[in-house]
TORKOL-4160 file (C-alpha; in steps of 0.2 Angstrom, whole numbers, padded with zeros to 4 digits, m for minus):
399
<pt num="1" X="m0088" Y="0133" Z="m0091"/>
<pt num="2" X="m0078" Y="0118" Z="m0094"/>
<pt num="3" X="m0068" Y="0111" Z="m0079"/>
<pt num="4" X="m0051" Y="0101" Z="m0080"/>
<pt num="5" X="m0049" Y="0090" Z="m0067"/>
<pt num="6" X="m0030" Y="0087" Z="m0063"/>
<pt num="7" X="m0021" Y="0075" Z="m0052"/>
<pt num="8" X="m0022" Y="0082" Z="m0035"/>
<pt num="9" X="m0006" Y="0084" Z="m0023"/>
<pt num="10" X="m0013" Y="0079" Z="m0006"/>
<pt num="11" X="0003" Y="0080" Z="0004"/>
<pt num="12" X="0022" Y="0087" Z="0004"/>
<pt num="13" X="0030" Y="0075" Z="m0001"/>
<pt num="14" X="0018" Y="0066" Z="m0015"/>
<pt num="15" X="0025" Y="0069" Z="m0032"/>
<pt num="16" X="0014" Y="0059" Z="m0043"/>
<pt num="17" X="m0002" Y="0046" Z="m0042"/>
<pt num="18" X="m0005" Y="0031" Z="m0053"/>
<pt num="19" X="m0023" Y="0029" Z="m0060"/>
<pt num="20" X="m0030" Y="0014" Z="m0054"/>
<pt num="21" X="m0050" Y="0014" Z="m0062"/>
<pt num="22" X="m0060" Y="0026" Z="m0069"/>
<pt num="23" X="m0077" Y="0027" Z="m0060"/>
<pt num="24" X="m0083" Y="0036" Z="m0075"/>
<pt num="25" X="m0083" Y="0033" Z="m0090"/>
<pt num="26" X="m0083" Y="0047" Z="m0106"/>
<pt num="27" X="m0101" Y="0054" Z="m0110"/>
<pt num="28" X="m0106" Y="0050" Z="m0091"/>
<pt num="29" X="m0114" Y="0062" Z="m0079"/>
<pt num="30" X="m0105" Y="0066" Z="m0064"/>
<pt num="31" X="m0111" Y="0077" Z="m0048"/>
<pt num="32" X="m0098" Y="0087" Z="m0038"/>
<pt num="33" X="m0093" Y="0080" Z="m0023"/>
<pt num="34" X="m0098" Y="0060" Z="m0032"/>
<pt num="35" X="m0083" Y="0048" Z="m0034"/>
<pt num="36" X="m0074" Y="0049" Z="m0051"/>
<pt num="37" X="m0057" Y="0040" Z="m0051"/>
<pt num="38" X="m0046" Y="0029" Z="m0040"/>
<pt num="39" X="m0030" Y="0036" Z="m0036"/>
<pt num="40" X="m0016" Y="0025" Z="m0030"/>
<pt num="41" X="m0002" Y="0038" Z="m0020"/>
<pt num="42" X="0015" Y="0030" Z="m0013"/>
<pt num="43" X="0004" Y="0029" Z="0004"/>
<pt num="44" X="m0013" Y="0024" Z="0000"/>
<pt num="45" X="m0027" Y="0023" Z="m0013"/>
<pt num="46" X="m0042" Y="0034" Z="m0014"/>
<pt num="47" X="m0055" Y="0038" Z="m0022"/>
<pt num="48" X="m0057" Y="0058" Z="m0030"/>
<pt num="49" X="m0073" Y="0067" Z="m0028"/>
<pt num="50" X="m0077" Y="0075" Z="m0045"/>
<pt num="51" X="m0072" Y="0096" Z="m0042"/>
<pt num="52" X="m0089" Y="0100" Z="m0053"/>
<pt num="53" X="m0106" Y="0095" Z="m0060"/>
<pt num="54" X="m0108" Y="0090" Z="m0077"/>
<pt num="55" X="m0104" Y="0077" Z="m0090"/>
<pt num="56" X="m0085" Y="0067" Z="m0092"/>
<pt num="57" X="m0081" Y="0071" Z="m0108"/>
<pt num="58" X="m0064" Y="0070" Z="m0110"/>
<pt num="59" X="m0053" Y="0056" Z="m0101"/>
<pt num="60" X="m0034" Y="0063" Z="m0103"/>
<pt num="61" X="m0026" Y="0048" Z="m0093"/>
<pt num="62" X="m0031" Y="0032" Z="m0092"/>
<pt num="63" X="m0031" Y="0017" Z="m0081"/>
<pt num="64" X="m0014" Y="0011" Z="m0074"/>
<pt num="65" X="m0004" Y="0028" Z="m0082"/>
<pt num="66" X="0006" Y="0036" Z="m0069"/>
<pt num="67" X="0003" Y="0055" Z="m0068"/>
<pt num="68" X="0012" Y="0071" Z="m0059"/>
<pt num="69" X="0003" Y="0083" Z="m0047"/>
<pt num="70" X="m0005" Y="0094" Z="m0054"/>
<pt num="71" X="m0006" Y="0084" Z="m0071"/>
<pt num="72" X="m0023" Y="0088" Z="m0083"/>
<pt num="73" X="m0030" Y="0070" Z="m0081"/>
<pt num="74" X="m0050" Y="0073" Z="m0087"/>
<pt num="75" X="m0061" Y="0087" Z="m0092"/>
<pt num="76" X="m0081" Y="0089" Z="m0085"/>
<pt num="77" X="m0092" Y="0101" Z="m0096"/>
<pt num="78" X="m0109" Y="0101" Z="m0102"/>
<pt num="79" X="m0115" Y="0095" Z="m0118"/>
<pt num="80" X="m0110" Y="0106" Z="m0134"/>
<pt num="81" X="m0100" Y="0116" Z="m0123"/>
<pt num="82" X="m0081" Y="0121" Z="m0129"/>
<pt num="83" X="m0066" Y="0112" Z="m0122"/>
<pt num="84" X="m0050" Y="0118" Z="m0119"/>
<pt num="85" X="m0037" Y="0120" Z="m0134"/>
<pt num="86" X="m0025" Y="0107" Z="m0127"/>
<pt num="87" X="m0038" Y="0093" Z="m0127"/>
<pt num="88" X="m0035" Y="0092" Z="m0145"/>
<pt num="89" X="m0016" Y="0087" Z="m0142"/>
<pt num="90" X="m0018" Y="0078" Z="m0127"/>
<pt num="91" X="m0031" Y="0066" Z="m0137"/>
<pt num="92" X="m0019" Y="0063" Z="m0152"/>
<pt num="93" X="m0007" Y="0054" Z="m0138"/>
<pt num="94" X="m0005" Y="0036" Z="m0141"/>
<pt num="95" X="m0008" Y="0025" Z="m0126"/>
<pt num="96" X="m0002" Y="0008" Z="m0125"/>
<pt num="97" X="m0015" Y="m0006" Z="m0124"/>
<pt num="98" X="m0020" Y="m0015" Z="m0109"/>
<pt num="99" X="m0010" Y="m0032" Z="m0111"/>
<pt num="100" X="m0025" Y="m0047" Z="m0113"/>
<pt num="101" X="m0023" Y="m0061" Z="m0099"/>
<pt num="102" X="m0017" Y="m0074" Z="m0110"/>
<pt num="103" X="m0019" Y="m0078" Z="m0131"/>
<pt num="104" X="m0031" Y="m0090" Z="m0140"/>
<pt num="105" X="m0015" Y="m0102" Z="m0143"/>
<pt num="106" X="m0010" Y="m0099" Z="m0125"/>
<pt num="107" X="0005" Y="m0088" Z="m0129"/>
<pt num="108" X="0009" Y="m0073" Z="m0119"/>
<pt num="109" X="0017" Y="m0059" Z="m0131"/>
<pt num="110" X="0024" Y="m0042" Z="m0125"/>
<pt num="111" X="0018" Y="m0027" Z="m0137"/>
<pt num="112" X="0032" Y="m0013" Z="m0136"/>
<pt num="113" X="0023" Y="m0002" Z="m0149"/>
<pt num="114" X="0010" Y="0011" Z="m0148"/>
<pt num="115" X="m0006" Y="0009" Z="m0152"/>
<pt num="116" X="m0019" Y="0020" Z="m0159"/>
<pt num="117" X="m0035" Y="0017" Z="m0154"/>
<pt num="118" X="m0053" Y="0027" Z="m0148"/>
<pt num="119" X="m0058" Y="0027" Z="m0130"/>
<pt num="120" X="m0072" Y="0014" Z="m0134"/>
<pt num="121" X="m0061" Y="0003" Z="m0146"/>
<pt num="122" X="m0048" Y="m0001" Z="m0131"/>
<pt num="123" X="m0065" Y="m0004" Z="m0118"/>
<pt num="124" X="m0072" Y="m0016" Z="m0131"/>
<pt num="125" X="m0057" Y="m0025" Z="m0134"/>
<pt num="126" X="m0053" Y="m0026" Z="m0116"/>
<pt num="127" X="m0068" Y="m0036" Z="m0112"/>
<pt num="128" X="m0069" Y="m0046" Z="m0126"/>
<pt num="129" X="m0050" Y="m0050" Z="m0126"/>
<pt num="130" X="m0045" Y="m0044" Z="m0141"/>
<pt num="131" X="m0026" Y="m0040" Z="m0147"/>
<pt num="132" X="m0027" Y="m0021" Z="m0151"/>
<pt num="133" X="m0011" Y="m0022" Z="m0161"/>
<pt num="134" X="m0015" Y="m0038" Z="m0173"/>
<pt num="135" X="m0029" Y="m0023" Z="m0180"/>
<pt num="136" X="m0029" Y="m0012" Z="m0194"/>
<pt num="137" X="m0040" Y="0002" Z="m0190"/>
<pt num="138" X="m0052" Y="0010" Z="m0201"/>
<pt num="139" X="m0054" Y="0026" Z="m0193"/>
<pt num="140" X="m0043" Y="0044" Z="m0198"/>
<pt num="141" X="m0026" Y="0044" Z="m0199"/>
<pt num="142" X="m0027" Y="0025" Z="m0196"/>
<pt num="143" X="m0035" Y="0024" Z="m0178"/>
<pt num="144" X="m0045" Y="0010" Z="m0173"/>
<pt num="145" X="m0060" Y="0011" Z="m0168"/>
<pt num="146" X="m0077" Y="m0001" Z="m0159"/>
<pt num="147" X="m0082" Y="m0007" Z="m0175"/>
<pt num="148" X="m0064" Y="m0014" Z="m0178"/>
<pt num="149" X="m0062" Y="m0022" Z="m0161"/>
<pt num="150" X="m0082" Y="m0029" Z="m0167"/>
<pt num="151" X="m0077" Y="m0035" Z="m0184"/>
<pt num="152" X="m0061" Y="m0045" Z="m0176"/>
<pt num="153" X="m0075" Y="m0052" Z="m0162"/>
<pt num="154" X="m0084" Y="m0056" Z="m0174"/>
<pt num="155" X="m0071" Y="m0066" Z="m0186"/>
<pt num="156" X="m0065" Y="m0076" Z="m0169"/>
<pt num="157" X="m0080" Y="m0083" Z="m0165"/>
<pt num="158" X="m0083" Y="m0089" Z="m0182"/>
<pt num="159" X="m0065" Y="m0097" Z="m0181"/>
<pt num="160" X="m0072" Y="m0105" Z="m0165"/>
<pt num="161" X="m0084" Y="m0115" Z="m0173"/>
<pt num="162" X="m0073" Y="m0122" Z="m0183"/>
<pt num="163" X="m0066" Y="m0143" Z="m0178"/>
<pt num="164" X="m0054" Y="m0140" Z="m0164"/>
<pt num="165" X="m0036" Y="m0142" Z="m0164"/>
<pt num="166" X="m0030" Y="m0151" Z="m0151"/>
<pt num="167" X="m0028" Y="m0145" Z="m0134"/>
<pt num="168" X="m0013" Y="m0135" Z="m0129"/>
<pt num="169" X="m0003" Y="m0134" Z="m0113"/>
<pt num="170" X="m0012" Y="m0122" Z="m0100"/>
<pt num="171" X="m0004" Y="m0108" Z="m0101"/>
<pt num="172" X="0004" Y="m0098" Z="m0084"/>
<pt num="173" X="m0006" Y="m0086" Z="m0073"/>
<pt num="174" X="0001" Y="m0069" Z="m0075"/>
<pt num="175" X="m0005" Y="m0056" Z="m0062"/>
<pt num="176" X="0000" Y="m0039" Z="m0065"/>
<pt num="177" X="0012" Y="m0028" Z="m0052"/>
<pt num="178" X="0002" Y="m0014" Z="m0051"/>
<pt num="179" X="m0007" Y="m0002" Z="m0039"/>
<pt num="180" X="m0002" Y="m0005" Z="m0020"/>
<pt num="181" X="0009" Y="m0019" Z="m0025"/>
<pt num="182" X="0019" Y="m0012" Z="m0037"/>
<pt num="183" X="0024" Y="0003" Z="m0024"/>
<pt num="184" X="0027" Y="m0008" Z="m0012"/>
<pt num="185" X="0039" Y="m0016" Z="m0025"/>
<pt num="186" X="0049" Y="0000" Z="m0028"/>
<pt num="187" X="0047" Y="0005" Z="m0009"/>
<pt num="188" X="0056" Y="m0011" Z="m0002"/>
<pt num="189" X="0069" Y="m0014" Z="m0018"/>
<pt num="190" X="0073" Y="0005" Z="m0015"/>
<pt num="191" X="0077" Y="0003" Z="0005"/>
<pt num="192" X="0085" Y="m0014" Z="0004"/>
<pt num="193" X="0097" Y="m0007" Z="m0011"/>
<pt num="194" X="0101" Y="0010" Z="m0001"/>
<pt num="195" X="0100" Y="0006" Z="0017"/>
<pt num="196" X="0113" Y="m0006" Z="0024"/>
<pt num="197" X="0102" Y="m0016" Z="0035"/>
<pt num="198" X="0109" Y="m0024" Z="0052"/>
<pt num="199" X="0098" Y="m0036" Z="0061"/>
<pt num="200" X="0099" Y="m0041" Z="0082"/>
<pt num="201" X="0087" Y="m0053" Z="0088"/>
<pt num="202" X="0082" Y="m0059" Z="0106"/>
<pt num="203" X="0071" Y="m0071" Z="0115"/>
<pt num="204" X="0060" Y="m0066" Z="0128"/>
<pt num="205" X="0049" Y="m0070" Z="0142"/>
<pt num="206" X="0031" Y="m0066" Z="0138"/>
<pt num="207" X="0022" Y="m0073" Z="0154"/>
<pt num="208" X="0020" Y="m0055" Z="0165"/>
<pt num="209" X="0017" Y="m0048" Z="0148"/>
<pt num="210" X="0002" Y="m0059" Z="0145"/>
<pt num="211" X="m0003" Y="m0056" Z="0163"/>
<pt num="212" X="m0003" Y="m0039" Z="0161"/>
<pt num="213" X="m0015" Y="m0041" Z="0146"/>
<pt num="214" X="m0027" Y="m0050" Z="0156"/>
<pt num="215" X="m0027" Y="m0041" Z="0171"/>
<pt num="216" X="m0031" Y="m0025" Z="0161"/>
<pt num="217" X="m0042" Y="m0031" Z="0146"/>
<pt num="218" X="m0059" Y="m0029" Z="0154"/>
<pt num="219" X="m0055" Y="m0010" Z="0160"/>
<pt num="220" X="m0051" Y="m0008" Z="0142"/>
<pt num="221" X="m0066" Y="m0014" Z="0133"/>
<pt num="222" X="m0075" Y="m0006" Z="0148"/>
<pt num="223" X="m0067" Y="0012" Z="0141"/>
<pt num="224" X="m0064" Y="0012" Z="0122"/>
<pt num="225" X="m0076" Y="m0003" Z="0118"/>
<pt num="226" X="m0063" Y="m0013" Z="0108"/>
<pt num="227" X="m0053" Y="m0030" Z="0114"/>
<pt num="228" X="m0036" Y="m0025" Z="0120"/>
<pt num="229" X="m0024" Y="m0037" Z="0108"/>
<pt num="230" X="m0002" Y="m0039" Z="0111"/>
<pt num="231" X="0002" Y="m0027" Z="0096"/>
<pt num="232" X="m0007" Y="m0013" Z="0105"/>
<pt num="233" X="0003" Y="m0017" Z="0122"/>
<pt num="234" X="0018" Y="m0019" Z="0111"/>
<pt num="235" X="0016" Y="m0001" Z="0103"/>
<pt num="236" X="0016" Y="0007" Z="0122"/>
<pt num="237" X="0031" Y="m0001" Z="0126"/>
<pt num="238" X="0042" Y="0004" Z="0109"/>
<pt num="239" X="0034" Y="0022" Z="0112"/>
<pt num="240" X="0042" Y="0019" Z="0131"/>
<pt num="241" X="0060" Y="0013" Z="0121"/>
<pt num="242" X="0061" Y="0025" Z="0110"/>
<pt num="243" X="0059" Y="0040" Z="0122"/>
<pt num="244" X="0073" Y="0034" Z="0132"/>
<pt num="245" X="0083" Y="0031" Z="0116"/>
<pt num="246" X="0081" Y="0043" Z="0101"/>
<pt num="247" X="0093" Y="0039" Z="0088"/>
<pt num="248" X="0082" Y="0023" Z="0085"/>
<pt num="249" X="0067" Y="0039" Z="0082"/>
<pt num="250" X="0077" Y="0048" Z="0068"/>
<pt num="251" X="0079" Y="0046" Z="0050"/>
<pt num="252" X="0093" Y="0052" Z="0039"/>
<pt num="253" X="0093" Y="0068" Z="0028"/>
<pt num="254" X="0109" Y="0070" Z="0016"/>
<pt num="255" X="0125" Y="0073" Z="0028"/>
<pt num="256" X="0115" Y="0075" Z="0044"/>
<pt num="257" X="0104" Y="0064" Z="0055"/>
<pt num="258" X="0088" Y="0071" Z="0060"/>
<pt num="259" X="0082" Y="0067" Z="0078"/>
<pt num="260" X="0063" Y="0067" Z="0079"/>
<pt num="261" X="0051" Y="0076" Z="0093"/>
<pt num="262" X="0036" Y="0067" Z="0090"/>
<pt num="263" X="0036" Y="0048" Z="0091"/>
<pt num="264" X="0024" Y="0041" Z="0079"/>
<pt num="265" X="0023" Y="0022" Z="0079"/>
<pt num="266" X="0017" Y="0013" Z="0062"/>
<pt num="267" X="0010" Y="m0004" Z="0064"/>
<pt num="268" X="0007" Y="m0015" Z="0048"/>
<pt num="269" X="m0008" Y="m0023" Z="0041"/>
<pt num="270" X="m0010" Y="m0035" Z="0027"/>
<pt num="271" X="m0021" Y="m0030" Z="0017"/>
<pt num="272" X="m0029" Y="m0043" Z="0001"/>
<pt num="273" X="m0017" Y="m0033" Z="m0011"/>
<pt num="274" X="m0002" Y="m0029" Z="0001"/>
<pt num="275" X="0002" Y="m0020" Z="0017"/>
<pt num="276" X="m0003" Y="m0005" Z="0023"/>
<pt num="277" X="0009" Y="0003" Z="0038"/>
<pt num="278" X="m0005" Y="0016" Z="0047"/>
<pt num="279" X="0003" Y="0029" Z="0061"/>
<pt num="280" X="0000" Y="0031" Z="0081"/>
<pt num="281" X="0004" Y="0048" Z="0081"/>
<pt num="282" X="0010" Y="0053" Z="0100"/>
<pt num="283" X="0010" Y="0034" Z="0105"/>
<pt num="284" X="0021" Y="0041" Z="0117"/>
<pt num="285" X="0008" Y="0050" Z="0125"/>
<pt num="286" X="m0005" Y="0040" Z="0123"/>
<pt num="287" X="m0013" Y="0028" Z="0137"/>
<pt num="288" X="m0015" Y="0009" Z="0133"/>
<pt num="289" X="m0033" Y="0011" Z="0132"/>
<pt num="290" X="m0031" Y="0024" Z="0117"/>
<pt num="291" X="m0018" Y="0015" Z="0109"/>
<pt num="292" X="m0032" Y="0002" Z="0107"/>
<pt num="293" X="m0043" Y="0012" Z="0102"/>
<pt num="294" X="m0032" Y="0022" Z="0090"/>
<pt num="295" X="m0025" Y="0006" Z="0082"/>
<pt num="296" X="m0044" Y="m0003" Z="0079"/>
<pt num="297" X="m0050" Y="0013" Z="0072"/>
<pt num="298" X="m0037" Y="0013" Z="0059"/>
<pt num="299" X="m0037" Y="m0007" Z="0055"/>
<pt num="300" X="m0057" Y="m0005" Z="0052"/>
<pt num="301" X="m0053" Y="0009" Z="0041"/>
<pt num="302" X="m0040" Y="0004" Z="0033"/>
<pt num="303" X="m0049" Y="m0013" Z="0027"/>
<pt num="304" X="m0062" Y="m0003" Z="0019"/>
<pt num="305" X="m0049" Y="0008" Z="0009"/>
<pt num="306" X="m0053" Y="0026" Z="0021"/>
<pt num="307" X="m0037" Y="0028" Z="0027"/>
<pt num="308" X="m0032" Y="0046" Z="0024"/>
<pt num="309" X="m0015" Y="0053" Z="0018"/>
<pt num="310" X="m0012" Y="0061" Z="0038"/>
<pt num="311" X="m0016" Y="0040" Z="0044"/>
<pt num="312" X="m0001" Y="0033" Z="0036"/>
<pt num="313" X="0010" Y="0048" Z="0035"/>
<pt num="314" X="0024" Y="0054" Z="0048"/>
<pt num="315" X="0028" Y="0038" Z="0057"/>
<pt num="316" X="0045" Y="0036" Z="0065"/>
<pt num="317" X="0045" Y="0018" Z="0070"/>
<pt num="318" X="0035" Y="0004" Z="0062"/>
<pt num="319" X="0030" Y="m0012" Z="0072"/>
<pt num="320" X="0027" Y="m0028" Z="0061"/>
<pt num="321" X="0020" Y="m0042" Z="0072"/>
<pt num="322" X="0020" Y="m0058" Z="0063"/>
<pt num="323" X="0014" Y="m0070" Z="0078"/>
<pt num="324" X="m0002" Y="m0070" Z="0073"/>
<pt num="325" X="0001" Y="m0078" Z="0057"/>
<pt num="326" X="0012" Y="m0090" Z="0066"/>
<pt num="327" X="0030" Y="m0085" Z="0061"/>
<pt num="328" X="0042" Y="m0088" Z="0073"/>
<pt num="329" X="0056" Y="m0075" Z="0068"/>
<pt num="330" X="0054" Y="m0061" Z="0055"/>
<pt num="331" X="0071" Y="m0049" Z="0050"/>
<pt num="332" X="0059" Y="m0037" Z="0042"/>
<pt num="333" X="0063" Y="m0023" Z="0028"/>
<pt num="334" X="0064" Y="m0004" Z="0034"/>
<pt num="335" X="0051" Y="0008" Z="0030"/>
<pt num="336" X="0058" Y="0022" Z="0022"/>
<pt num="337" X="0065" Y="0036" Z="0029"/>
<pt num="338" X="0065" Y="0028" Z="0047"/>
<pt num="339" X="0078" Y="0020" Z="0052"/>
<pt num="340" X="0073" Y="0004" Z="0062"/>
<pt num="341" X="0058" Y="m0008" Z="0064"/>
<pt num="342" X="0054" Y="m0021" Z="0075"/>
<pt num="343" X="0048" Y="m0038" Z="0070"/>
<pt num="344" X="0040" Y="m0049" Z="0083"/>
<pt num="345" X="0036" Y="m0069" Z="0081"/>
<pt num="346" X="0023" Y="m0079" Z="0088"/>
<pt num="347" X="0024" Y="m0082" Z="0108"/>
<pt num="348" X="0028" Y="m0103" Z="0110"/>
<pt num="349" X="0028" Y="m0111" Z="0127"/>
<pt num="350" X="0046" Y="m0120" Z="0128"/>
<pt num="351" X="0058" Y="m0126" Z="0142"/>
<pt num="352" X="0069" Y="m0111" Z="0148"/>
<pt num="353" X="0082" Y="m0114" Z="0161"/>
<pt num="354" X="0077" Y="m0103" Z="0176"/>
<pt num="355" X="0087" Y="m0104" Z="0192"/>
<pt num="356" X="0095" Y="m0118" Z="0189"/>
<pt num="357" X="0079" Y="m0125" Z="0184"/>
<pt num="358" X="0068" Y="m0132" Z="0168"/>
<pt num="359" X="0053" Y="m0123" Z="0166"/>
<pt num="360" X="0039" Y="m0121" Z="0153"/>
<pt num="361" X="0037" Y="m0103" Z="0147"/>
<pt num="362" X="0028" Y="m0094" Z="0135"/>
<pt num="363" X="0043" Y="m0087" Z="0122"/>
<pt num="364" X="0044" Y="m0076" Z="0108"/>
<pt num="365" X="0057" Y="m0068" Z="0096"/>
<pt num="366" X="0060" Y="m0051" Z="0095"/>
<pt num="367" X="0071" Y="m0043" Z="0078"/>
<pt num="368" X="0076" Y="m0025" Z="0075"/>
<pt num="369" X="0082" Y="m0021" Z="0058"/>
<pt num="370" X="0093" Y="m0005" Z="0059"/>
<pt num="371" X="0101" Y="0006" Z="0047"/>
<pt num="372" X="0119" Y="0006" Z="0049"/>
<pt num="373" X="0124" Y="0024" Z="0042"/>
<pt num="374" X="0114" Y="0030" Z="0057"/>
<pt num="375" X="0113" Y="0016" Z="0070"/>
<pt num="376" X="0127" Y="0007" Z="0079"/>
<pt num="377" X="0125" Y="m0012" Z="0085"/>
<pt num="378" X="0130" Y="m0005" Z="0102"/>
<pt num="379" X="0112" Y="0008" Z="0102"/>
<pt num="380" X="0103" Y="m0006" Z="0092"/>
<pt num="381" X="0108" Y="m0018" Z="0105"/>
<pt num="382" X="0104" Y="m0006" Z="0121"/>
<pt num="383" X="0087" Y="m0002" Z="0113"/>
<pt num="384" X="0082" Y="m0020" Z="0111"/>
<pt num="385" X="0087" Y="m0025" Z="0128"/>
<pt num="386" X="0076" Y="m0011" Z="0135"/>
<pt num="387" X="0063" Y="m0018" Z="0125"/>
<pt num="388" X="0066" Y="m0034" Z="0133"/>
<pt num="389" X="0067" Y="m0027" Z="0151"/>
<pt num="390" X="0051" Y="m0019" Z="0150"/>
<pt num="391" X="0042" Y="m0033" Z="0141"/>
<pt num="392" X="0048" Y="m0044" Z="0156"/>
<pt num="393" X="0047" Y="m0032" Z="0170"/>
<pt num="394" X="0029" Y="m0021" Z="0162"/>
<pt num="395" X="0026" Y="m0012" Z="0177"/>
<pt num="396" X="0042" Y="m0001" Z="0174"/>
<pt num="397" X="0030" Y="0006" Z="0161"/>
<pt num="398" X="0020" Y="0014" Z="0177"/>
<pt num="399" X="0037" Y="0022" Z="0184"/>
């Protein structure tokens, strides 16, 4: 019996997933349970297991199309076996054709009408670069097909050997916005249009901090086996800040301001192609040494694409800590639906007045980003300065 694979819903609050790549390809075999597509969500990407055994034979979406839940997107059934009706009319759906890199005269030309064309016809053309919409296909109703995309190879390369012309200027690199940066895209143009950002920043004293870290680093490789790093220290003492002051730990829902039980600290990777924001969930009741262990976990994982829906869903609070690139002060966006997040700069020795006296000490910005619908500059302000007062003063994190 034929099996239609269909986009999968893997959360509440997921409402479609883009296609990203294919892992098979029509006429293959496929085992349940063995990868068959990549799926990008507004979270993450995955890879989908296959839901059956047999062979791919129908492709209903194809790479880069974004799909509802619950959408059709393939079809696995056994050789000669019948498929459902709708395959016919999902078939006859023209898709548009992959954009090539750049044309033979080096210009870049945008194609705004539908093209026609067999699964095969647009993989050929797609590796051999060739421009789907400068053909006439020769198949039914007009549809081109693999010997077209062949035949047009074919008359380029005999064009090639003709005497050059002479060179033309290179032409741009264009790199598509797609997959994880093309959410982000939306995601951050979506929160900077609709949130009125406010931003508060202060400078603080990171020498008991750092002597913190060292003191304790050994007992914590000694228990959870990882390297104990500032963002994990960090994550404790904004779980410590926001139980002391939850309108920062709340998110706004139509007319009313929700104020959240769990505090669930997101801290940001960069990742090759964009950042990924994994969760602490219950950082506030988590020791340091979890915390560590928690946050390495999830940076391995999420460097190898296995972050899961439940990783990078329910945070409250995201922490972006750019010292490590050497950024001295960073105003970052807000994460949709939280209200705040907290971007921290590298620590630089510098003079501080102290007691009427110039010393060198090791310094770094700290910047809150707040949403003003649900956030004054007074809580803001109050918030950051407890912040600061643990950060100088860390054994208050023992009372």
């Amino acid at each position: 019996m034929a099996t239609t694979v269909i986009m999968p819903k893997l959360g509440l609050t997921m409402k479609e997933g883009t296609i990203e790549k294919w892992l098979k390809q029509e006429g293959d075999r496929v085992e349940k349970g063995e990868p068959l597509v990549e799926i990008i969500t507004e979270k993450l990407n995955f890879q989908y297991e296959s839901p059956a055994s047999g062979i791919l034979r129908k492709i209903l979406h194809h790479e880069g199309k974004v799909v509802p839940v619950t959408t059709p997107i393939a079809i696995i059934a056994e050789e000669g076996e019948a498929l459902p009706e709708f395959e016919a009319i999902q078939s006859e759906v023209p898709i548009e054709a992959p954009m090539p890199a750049a044309a033979a005269q080096g210009e870049i030309k945008e194609h705004r009408e539908r093209i026609f064309a067999s699964p095969f016809a647009r993989k050929t053309a797609q590796e051999k670069g060739i421009d789907l919409s400068l053909l006439k296909g020769s198949g039914p109703g007009g549809r081109i097909i693999q010997t077209d995309v062949i035949s047009a190879v074919e008359r380029v390369q005999t064009e090639g050997a003709r005497p050059s012309v002479p060179a033309q200027k290179p032409a741009d690199k264009l790199i598509p916005l797609k997959g994880i940066r093309k959410i982000i895209a939306r995601r951050m143009t979506e929160s900077f249009r609709d949130t009125p950002h406010f931003y508060l920043s202060v400078e603080v004293d990171m020498s008991a901090v750092q002597d913190l870290k060292e003191r304790v680093k050994d007992e914590v490789e000694k228990r959870a086996k990882v390297r104990l790093t500032l963002t994990d220290i960090l994550v404790k003492v904004v779980a410590s800040a926001l139980k002391e002051h939850p309108i920062i730990n709340s998110r706004i829902e139509g007319d009313q301001i929700r104020l959240l039980e769990e505090i669930n600290v997101g801290v940001a990777i960069a990742l090759d192609d964009g950042l990924i924001v994994p969760v602490v969930h219950h950082a506030d009741q988590k020791s340091l040494t979890e915390i560590a262990s928690v946050i390495r976990n999830l940076t391995r994982r999420a460097r190898r694409g296995k972050l899961t829906l439940e990783d990078v869903g329910g945070g409250t609070f995201t922490l972006s800590n750019m010292g490590m690139l050497g950024i001295d002060k960073i105003n970052p966006i807000i994460n949709p639906p939280e209200c705040s997040i907290l971007g921290v700069g590298r620590t630089v020795e510098k003079p501080v007045v102290q007691g009427g006296e110039i010393k060198i000490k090791p310094m770094a910005w700290f910047s809150l980003s707040s949403d003003h619908r649900i956030v004054d500059g007074a809580a803001a302000g109050l918030f950051l300065n407890h912040i600061h007062k643990i950060i100088e003063n860390p054994d208050l994190l023992l009372v």
